[in-house]
VOGU-3710 file (C-alpha; in Angstrom, 3 decimals, decimal comma):
1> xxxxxxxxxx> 0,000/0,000/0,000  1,543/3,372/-0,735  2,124/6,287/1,484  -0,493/8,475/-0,315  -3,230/5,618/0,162  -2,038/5,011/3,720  -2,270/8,388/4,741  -5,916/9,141/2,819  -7,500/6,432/5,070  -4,970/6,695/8,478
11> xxxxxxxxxx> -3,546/3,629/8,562  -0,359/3,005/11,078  2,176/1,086/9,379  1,559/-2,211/11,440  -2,361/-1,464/9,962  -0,754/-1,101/6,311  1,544/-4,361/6,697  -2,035/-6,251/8,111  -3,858/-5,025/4,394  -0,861/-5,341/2,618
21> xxxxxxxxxx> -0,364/-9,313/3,949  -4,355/-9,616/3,327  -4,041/-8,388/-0,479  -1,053/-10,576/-1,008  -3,148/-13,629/0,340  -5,794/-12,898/-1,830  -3,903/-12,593/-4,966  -2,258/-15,353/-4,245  -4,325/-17,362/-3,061  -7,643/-16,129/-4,603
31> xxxxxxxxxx> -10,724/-16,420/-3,060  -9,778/-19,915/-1,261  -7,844/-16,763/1,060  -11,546/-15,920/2,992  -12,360/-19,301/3,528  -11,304/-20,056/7,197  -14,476/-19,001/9,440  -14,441/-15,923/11,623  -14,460/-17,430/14,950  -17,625/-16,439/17,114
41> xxxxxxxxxx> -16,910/-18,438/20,514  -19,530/-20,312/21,751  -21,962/-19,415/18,782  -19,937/-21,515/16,191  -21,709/-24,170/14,730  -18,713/-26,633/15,713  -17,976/-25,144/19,049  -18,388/-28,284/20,945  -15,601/-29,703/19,206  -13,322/-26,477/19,006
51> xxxxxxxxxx> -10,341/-27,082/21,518  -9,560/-23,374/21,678  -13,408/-22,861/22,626  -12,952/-25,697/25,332  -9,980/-23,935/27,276  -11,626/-20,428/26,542  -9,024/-19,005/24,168  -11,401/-18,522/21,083  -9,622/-15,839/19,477  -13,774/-13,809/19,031
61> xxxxxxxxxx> -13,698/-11,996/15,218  -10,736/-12,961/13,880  -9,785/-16,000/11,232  -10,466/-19,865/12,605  -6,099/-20,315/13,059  -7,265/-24,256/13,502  -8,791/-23,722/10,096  -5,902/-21,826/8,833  -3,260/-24,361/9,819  -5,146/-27,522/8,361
71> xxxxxxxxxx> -5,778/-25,249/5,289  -1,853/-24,759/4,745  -0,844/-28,549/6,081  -3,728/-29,877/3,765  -2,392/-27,826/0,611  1,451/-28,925/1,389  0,043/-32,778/1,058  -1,868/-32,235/-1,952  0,861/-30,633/-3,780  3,158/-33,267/-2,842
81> xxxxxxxxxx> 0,109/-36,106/-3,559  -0,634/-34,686/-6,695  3,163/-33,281/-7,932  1,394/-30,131/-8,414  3,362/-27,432/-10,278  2,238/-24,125/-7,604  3,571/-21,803/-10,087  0,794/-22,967/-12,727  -2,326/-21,315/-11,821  -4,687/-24,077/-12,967
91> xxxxxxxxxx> -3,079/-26,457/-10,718  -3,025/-24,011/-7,690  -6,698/-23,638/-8,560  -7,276/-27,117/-8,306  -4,861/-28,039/-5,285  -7,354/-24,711/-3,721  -10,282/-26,316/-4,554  -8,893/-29,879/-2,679  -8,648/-27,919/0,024  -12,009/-26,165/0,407
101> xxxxxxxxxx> -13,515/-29,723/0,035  -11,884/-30,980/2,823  -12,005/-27,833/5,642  -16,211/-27,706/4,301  -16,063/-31,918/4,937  -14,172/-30,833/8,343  -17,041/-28,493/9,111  -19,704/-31,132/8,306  -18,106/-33,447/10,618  -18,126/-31,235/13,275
111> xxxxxxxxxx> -21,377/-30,881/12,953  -22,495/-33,996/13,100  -20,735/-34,866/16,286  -22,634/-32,496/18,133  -25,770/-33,433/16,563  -25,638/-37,013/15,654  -26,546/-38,354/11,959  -30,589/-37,853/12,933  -32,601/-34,358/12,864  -36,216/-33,956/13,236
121> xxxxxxxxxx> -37,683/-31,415/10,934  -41,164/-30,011/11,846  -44,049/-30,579/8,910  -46,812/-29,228/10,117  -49,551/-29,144/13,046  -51,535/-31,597/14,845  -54,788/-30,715/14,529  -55,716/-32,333/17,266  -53,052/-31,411/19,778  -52,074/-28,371/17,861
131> xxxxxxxxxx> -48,315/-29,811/18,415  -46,239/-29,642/15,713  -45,348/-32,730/13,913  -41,543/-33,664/13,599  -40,119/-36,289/10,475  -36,835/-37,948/11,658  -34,365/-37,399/8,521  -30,906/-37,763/7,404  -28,846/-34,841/8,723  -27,963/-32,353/6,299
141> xxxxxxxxxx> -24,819/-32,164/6,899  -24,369/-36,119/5,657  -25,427/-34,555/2,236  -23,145/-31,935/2,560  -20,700/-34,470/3,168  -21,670/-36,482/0,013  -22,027/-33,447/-2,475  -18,099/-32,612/-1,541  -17,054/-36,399/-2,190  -18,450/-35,619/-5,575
151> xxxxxxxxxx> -16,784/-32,613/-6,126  -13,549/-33,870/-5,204  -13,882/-37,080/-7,830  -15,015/-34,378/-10,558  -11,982/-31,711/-9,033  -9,339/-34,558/-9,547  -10,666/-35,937/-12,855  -10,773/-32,334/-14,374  -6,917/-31,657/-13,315  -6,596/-35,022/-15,350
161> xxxxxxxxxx> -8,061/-34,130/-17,991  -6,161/-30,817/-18,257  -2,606/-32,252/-17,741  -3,891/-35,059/-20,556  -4,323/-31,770/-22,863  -1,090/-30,354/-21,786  0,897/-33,182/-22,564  -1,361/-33,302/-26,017  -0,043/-30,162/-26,628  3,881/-30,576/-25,681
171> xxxxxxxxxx> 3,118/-28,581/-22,740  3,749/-31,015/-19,904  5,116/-34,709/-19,270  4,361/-38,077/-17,514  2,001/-41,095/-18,647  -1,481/-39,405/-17,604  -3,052/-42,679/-18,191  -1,205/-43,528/-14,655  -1,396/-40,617/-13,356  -5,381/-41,069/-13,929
181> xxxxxxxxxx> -5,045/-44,302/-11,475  -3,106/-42,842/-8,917  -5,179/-39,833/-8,195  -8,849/-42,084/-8,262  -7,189/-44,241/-6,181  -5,869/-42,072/-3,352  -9,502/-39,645/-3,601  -11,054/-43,341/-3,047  -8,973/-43,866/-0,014  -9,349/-40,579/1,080
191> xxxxxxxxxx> -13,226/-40,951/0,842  -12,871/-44,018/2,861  -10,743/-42,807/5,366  -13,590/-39,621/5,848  -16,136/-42,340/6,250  -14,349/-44,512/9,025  -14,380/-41,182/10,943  -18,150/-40,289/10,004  -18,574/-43,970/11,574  -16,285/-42,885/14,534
201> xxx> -18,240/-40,350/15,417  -21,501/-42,351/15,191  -20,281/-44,315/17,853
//
């Protein structure tokens, strides 16, 4: 940020360094940089299961850091998973993308430890009673769960498909055909590892 701007909206310079850091994040990042929640103590969703919550050290309207760190360990094992080239942004895109899945299939878990894989959803009135009637359905969150395993299988196939067009087009290397078998394979394990702690949590 330059002095001029600084000055026109009285900014210290730890203020400007905070935007400055913010902007780079965003460029860099894109809009994957806004993802982590802003933490709201004991009226997060996933509260329950926050350990910062538990020991009263929510840090109230900033950035989720427990978000933030998985976000930037999770993105470190996908690139090295996936041999992702960070300097190409179609691959960062993608490797972003990963990401998001798996903090929103975080969230979703979180959720459903606190409320179990049941809700009740109220569908109208007794007429007799004049109580309302509750349906017991799957939780939400379980298809919120399912909707990002399918994203993930069509996030993985698409960076397939573009490194197949790349190499088509002299533009990268490697057999893609293998390539293609490695990265089902390890979104299949990672879909079964999500569901063995879906099942943990059940229990």
């Amino acid at each position: 940020m330059s002095e001029r701007a600084r000055a026109e909206i009285k900014l210290t310079p730890s203020e400007a360094k905070a935007v400055r850091t913010a902007l780079t994040g965003q460029i860099y990042l894109g809009d994957h940089a806004s993802l982590p929640m802003v933490c709201c103590g004991p009226k997060c969703p996933i509260a329950a299961t926050c350990p910062l919550q538990q020991i009263e050290k929510a840090p109230m309207g900033q950035r989720c850091p427990m978000e933030m760190a998985l976000m930037g360990t999770w993105k470190a094992q996908y690139e090295g998973s996936l041999e992702a080239d960070w300097n190409d942004k179609v691959e960062r895109q993608a490797v972003m993308d990963l990401v998001e899945a798996d903090i929103l299939s975080a969230r979703a878990n979180g959720i459903i430890a606190v409320e179990g894989f049941i809700m009740e959803n109220a569908i109208g009135i007794s007429e007799a009673t004049g109580e309302p009637i509750f349906r017991k359905e799957k939780h939400v969150a379980l298809e919120v769960k399912d909707m990002i395993h399918r994203r993930k299988e069509r996030l993985l196939k698409s960076l397939i498909l573009t490194r197949e067009m790349k190499k088509k087009l002299g533009m990268g290397g490697g057999d893609p055909s293998k390539k293609e078998a490695e990265l089902l394979e390890r979104a299949r394990k990672s879909r079964e590892r999500e569901d063995a702690d879906t099942e943990a949590h059940k229990k």
